[in-house]
N, C-alpha and C positions, 0 to 999 in steps of 0.2 A: 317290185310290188306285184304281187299277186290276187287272183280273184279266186276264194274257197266255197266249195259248194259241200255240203255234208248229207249224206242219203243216209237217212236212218231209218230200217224198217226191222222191226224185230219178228215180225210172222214167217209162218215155216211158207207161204205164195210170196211169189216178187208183187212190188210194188212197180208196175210196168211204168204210171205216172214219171216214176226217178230216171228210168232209163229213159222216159221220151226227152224229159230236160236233159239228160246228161248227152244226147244224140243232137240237140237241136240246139238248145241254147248256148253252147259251147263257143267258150273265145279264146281269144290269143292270150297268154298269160293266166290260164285258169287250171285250176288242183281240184281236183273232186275224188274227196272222201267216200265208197260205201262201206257200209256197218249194215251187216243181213245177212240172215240167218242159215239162208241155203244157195253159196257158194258154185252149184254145180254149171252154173251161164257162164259163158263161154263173153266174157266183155273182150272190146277188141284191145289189142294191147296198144295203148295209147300212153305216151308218155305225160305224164304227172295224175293218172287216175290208179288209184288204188283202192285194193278190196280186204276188207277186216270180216271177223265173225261181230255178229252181235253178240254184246258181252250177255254172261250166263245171267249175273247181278247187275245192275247198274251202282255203280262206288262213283265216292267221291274222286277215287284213285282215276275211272278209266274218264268223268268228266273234267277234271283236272287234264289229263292227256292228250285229250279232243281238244281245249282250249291251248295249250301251252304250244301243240304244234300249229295251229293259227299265228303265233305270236311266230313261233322259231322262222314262217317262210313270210314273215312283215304283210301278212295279207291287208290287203286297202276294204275289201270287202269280203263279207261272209254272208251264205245263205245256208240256210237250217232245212232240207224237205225231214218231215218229220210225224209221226202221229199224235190227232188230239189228244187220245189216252198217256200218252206220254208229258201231260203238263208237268206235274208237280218233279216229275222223276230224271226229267233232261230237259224239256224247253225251257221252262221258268228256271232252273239251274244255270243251264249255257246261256240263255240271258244275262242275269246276275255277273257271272264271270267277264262277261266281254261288257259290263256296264261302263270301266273307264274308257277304255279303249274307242268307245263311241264317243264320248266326251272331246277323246283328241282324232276324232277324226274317222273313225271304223262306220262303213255302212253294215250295218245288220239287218238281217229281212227275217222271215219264215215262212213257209210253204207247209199248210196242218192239212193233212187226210184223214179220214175214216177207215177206222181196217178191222171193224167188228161189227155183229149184232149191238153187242153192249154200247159202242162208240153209240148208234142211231138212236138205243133208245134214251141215253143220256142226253144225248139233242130236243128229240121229244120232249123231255121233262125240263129242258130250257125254254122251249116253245111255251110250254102249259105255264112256266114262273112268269113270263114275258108279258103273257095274255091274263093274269091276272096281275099285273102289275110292278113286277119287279124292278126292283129300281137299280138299273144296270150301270147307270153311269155312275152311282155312286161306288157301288163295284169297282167301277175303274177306275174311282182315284182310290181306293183303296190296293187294288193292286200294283199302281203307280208307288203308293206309298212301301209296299213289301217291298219293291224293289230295293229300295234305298235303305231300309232298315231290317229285311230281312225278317220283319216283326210277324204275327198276327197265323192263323194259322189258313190250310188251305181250306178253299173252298172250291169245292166242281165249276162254280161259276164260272174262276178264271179262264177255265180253257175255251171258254168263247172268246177270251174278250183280250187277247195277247195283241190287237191291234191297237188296244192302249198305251201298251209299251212300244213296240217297235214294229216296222210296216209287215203285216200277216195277210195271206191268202190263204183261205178254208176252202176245201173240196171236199164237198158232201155227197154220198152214196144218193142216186137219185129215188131209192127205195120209200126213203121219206123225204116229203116236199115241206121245209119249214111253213109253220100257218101263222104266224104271226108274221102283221105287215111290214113291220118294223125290222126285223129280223130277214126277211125275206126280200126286203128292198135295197140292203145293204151291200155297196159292190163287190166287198170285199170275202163273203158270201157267197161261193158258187156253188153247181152241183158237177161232178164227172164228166157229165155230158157237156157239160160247156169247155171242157179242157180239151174233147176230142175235137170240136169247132177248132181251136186253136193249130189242128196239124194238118198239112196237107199231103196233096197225094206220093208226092216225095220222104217224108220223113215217117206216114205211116208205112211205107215200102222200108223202109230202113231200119226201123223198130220191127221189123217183121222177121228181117233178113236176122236181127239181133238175136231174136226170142226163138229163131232156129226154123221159121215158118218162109220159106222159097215162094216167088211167082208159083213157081209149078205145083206147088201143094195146094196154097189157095185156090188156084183155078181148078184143080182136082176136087175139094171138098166143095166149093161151089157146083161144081156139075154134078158131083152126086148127092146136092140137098135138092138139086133140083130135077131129077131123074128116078131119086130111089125114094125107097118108104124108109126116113133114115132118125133116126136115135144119138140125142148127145146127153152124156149119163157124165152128173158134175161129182166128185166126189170132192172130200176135205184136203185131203193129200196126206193125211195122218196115219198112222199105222191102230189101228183100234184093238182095248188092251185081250178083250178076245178074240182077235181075227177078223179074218174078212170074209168067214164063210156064209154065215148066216145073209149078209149082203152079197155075194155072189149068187145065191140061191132064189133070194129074192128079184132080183135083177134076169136073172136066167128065166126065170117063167114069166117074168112082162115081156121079155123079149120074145120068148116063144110064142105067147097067147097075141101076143099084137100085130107079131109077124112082121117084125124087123128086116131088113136087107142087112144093111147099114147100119153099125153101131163105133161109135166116135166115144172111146173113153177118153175125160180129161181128167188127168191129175188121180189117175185111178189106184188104191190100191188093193189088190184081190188078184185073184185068177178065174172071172166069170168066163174067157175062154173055152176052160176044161169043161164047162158046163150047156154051152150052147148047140146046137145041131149046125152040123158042117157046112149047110147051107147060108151058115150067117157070117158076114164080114166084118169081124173085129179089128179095131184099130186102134193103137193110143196114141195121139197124139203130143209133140213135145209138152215138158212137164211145163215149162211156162207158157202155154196157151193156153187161156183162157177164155172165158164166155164174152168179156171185154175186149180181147184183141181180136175174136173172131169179127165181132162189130166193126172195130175200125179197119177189117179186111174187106167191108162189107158183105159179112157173110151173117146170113139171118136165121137160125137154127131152128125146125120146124117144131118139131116136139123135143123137148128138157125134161129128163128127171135128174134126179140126184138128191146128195143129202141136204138137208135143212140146213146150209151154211148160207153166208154172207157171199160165196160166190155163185151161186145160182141166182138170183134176184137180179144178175147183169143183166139177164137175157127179157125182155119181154114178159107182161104177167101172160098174155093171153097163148106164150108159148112153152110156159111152164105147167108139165102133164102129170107129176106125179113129185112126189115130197119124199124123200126117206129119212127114217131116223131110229137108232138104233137100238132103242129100248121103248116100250110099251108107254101109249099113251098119258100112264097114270106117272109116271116119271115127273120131278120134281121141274124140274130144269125143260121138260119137254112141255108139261103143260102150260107154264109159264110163256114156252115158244110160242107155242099154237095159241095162247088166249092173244098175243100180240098181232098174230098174223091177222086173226079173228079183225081185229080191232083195227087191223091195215089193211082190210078190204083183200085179205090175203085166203080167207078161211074157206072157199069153195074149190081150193086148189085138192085133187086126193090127194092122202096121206097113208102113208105104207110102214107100219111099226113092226122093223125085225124080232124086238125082242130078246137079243143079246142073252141076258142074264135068266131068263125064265127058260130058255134052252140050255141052258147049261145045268142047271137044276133039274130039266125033267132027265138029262142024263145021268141023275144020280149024283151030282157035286152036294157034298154039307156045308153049309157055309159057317166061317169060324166068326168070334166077334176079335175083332183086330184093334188093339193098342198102340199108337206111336207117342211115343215116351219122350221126353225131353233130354237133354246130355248131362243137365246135372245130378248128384244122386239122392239127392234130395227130394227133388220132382218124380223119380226115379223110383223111391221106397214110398213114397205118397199114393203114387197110383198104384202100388202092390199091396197098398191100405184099400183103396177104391177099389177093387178086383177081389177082395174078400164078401165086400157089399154086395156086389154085381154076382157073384157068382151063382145065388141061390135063385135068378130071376131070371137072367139073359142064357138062351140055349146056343149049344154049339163049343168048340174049343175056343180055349183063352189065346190069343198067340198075340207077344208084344217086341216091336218093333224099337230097338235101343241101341246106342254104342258097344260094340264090343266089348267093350274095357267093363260092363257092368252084367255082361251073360252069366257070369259065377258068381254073381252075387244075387243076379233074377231068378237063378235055377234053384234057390232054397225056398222061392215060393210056392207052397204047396197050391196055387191057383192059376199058374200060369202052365200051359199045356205044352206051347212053341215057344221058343224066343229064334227072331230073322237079325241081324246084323245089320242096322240103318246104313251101313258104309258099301254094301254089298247087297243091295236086295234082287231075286233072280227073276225073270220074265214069267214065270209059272208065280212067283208070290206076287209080284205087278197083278196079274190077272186075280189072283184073291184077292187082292186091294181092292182095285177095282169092282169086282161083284160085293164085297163088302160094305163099299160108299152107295152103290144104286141100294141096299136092303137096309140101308142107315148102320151097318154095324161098325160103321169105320169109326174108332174114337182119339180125342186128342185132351186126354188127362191134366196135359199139360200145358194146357191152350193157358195164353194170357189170363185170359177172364177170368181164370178160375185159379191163377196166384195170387192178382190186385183184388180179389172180390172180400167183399166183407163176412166170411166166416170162414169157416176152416178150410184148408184146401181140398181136403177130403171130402166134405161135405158138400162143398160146390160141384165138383165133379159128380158126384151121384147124384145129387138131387139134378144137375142138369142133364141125365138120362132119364130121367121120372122116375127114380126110387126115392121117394120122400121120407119112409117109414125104416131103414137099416136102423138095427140098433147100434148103441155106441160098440156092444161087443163083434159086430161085423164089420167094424171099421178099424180096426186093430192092424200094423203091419208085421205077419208071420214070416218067419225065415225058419228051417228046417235048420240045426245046425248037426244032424245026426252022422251026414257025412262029410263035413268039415275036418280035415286036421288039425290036432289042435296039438301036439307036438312041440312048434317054435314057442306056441304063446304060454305052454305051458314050462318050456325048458327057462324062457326069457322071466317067468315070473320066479321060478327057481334059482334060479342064479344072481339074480338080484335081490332075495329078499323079499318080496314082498308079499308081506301080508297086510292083515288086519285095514290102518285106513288110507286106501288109494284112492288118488282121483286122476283122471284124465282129461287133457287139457288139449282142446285141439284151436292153437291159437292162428285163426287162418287171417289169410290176405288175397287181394286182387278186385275185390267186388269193392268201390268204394263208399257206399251208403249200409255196409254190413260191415267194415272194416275196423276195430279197435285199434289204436298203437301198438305198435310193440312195447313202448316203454311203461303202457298201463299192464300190458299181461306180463311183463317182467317183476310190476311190483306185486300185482294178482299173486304172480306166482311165490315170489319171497313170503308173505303174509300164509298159504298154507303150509312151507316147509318152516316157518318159524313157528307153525302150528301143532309138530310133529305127523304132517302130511306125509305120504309116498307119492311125489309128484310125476307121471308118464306125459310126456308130451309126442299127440298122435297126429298122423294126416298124412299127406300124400302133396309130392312134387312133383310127380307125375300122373298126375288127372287127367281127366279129358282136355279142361281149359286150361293152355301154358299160361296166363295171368293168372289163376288161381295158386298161390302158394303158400306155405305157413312161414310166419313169422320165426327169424331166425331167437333163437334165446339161448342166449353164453351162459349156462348157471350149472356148476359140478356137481349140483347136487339132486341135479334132476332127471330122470332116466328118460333116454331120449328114442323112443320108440316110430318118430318119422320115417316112412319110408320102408318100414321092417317088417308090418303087414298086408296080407291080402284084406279087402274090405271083408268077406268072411269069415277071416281070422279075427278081425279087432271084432266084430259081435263077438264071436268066443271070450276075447280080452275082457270085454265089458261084463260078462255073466261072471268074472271073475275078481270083477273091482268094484267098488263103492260108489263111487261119485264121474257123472260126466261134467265138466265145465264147456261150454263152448257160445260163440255168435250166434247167428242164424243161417245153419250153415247141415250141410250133410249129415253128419255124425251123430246130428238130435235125432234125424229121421231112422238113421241105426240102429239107433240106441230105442227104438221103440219096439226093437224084436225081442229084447232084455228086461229086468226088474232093475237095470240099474240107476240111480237117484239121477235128475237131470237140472242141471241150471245154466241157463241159455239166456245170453242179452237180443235186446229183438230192436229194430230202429222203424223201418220201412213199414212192414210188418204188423202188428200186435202179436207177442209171443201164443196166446190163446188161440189165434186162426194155424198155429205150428206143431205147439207141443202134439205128442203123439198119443191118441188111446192106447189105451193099456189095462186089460183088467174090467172092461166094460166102461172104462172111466176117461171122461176126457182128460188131459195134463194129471194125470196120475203119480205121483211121485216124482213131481217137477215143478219148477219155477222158473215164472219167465220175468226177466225186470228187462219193464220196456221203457227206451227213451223215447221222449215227449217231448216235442218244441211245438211253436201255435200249426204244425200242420202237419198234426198226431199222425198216423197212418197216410203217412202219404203215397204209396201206392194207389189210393182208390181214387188220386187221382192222375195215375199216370194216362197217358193216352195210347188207347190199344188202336193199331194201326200208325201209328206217328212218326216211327222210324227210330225213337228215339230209344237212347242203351236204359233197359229199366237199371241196368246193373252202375250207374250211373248218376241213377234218377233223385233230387233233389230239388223240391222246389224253394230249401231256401238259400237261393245263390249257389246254390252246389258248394254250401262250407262243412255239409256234414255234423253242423256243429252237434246234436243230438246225441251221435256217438263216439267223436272226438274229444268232448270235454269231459265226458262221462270218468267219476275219480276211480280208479281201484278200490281204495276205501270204503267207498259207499258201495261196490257190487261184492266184495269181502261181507261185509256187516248184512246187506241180504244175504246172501249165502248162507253165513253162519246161521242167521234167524230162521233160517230154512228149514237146517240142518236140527234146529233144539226143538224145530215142532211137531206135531202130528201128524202132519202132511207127509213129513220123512220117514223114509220106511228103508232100513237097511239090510240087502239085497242079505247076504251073508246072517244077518242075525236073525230075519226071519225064514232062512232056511229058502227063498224063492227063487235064488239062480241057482 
């Protein structure tokens, strides 16, 4: 039987707290797991401690794996050290899993830390619920009750209150002092500082010896805080996506104008070195020293600057000399900092705004406005509709960020300027990313909100840029097909025949709430060749997503064009056919570079937030029959953030019934009513392909 201890910290700093347990509290028959991010600590090699990376994602996969080898070595108990930001996503998770196992007998504990600004001021805003009233025990039988049923959704609340479930110790940054009494009188409630009370002069000598920090060092850094005119400059330990010059530069003239000895970089990264007068003593100290272990070295650091992180506020206020941060005060995210610190009795600290991005620009950088595109192609020729809008408003190049597999079908957009390959993006386009996001050009077309939202998707995307006024004819998606080959598609329609009335049929699979039977587009299909149809069935088995595939269809008399073009070929195809059939699925979005006829079943969806302009005209030459059960459009209520597969998504019982009962029959007889009306306009007789 064994005792399992789990370290889980996912920040690019160690979480020094795990190595003092994993040093101290250590017994005979104990396993300790780390999961953390930066590997380069040297832990002593100790038989049953082991070191993982922290996963990229958290899956169900790697939470399953974490519990399963608890089970493999019969552990009698487990402890969690772990972050509060991590409720929903692994504590309340590894909870749930080891539920029975406590039942027969499993001690389970957890150990929550703070390891952000964000973490304090989520605490904060639990203070202020607290103090007007919130009624937290009820909270906790409610999250009592998730446990057991898994039911109900999250609420931020939980992560205070996991001492509901099972015994929790919280360690709060002492940066904020909870003010509610209640909260604040709770044992189980500390702050940092009371955990260094917990070690003494033995085991902080050992953790020291750990984090690579010797007797002799500390006593050397102690003599010269107390001898020299000395500087400890905190940085993030981040690589920043312009560099580190502007902060070296910075840095270089407080050190010269203040007249430094001694400067002590922690966790630096730059080369303010190259920059200093030779008379100054640069030093960096190991990567995991920090402003926190120099405390329990008892070393007091005179004057601090550094960047505006979470690891400078270790040190003393009244020894914190200067704030940096690396974009101009007016910064979304910066002012937001400072109105906090303001508010935390923080605001008379100077603050020193490099600037980042406004340097870069007076050196002459243009800034482009940058699209990240989604992988479907659907989403894909949606935003090359939105980028037609856009283009007459927003200055700068178009450059959009996509799967490879859809570059030759983005390059017929006469709006798009770059296309970067999302599988591959190079350190040079990182940094246009980045200056994009500080000037707002950074866009996401294909953000959630604006597939589940109630009107077109095109539409939502521009009006959430502020262009409210694009006409329907700017919203149209162009495709150049002037240098397309079109050679196969035309040898392929040669050789088969076909003329006069074709329709194309792209009967796909893998999305299950867009999904029809195969046995309904089987008889779909029968009904147009007993119609004297030319029936092509198109699409692709090799898409971006391997679930995505087309319905296999046995029928001799159908020409089977799967898998036999480029997607800029089948637009070619389409200017040369009649009719599209399809779900709600890529192929509409195609087909809206074309005059050709479109009829598309819609479920999730309403077909009107899809079909494509065309001609000035919303659903121009298309029809969309949409399925309807009592929770029409259920998209609008999917939950963005949730975690859950839209592609999936059903709220009635996930039976699909919408589009599973839907008869062939009845989408034949629309069709055809489609077909005898006014609304149809055939591409070939009116001379428009």
């Amino acid at each position: 039987m064994y005792n399992l201890t789990i370290y889980i910290n996912g920040e690019s700093s160690y979480n020094i707290y795990h190595f003092a347990d994993a040093l101290i509290n250590r017994r005979e028959n104990d396993v300790s797991l780390f999961f953390i991010k930066n590997k380069q600590l040297n832990l002593p090699h100790r038989e049953n401690v082991m070191i993982f990376d922290f996963p990229e994602t958290i899956t169900a996969e790697w939470l399953a794996t974490v519990y399963h080898f608890a089970r493999k070595i019969n552990a009698a108990s487990v402890r969690i050290f772990s972050a509060v930001q991590y409720g929903e996503t692994i504590n309340f998770p590894l909870i749930a899993a080891f539920r029975q196992d406590r039942l027969n007998g499993l001690s389970l504990s957890l150990c929550l830390f703070e390891s952000s600004f964000n973490d304090i001021i989520s605490r904060q805003q639990y203070n202020a619920l607290l103090n007007e009233g919130l009624p937290w025990r009820a909270y906790g039988k409610n999250f009592q009750q998730k446990l057991l049923t898994d039911s109900g959704e999250w609420d931020e609340v939980y992560n205070y209150l996991f001492n509901q479930l099972v015994p929790t110790q919280y360690y709060f940054y002492d940066f904020y002092k909870n003010d509610n009494p209640e909260f604040s009188s709770a044992s189980h409630y500390r702050y940092l500082s009371d955990f260094h009370h917990t070690l003494d002069r033995e085991a902080v000598n050992r953790l020291l010896s750990l984090l690579g920090a010797g007797v002799s060092m500390i006593d050397t850094l102690r003599e010269v805080c107390e001898q020299k005119k000395t500087l400890f400059f905190v940085d993030d330990g981040t690589d920043h996506p312009l560099g580190e010059s502007g902060k070296d530069a910075c840095l270089a003239r407080e050190i010269q104008n203040k007249g430094f000895e001694f400067v002590f970089l922690l966790n630096y990264k730059g080369a303010v070195e190259n920059l200093c007068p030779s008379g100054v003593n640069i030093l960096r100290l190991p990567e995991a020293m920090t402003l926190e272990v120099l405390t329990l070295a008892g070393i007091t650091p005179g004057e601090v600057y550094g960047l505006c992180s979470q690891a400078i506020f270790a040190a003393k206020k009244e020894n914190i000399k200067a704030l940096f941060f690396h974009e101009d005060c007016g910064q979304e995210s910066n002012k937001k900092l400072c109105q906090y610190l303001d508010a935390n009795r923080y605001g008379d600290i100077p603050r020193l705004f490099i600037n980042e991005t406004q340097r870069r620009l007076e050196q002459g950088y243009t800034p482009g406005q940058i699209f990240l595109l989604a992988d479907s192609m659907g989403d894909v020729l949606f935003a090359a509709g939105a980028l037609n809008a856009l283009r007459e408003t927003l200055p700068g190049p178009f450059i959009c960020i996509v799967p490879q597999i859809y570059h030759g079908l983005l390059s017929l957009c006469p709006w798009v300027d770059e296309i970067w390959p999302s599988e591959s993006v190079s350190k040079e386009q990182h940094e246009e990313i980045y200056i994009a996001r500080q000037l707002g050009n950074f866009h996401l077309p294909s953000a959630v909100r604006h597939i589940v939202d109630e009107k077109h998707q095109i539409d939502s995307f521009v009006e959430f840029t502020g262009q409210r006024k694009a006409s329907p004819a700017r919203k149209e998606i162009v495709l150049s097909l002037d240098q397309v080959d079109k050679t196969k598609v035309d040898a392929f329609l040669k050789e088969n025949n076909l003329t006069g009335r074709v329709v194309l049929i792209h009967p796909n699979s893998g999305v299950a709430n867009r999904t029809w039977p195969a046995a309904a587009w089987e008889a779909l299909i029968e009904r147009f060749l007993d119609d004297g149809w030319s029936v092509v069935l198109i699409g692709s088995n090799n898409n971006f997503y391997s679930h995505k595939k087309t319905v296999e269809i046995n029928n001799s008399r159908v020409f089977n064009a799967i898998d036999k073009f480029t997607m800029s070929e089948t637009v070619y195809l389409m200017t040369r056919t009649t009719l599209l059939v399809a779900s709600d699925s890529g192929p509409v979005a195609l087909a809206a570079a074309t005059d050709i006829a479109i009829c598309a079943l819609y479920s999730v969806v309403p077909g009107e937030y899809r079909l494509p302009y065309r001609h000035g005209v919303p659903g121009w030459n298309a029809l969309a029959v949409n399925q309807t059960c009592q929770y029409r459009h259920c998209a609008k209520s999917f939950t963005l953030g949730s975690g859950m597969n839209f592609d999936v998504w059903c709220p009635n019982n996930k039976t699909y019934a919408c589009v599973r009962n839907y008869q062939p029959d009845d989408f034949y007889r629309e069709i055809t009513q489609f077909l005898a009306s006014s609304r149809f306009i055939n591409p070939s007789a009116s001379g428009a392909a």
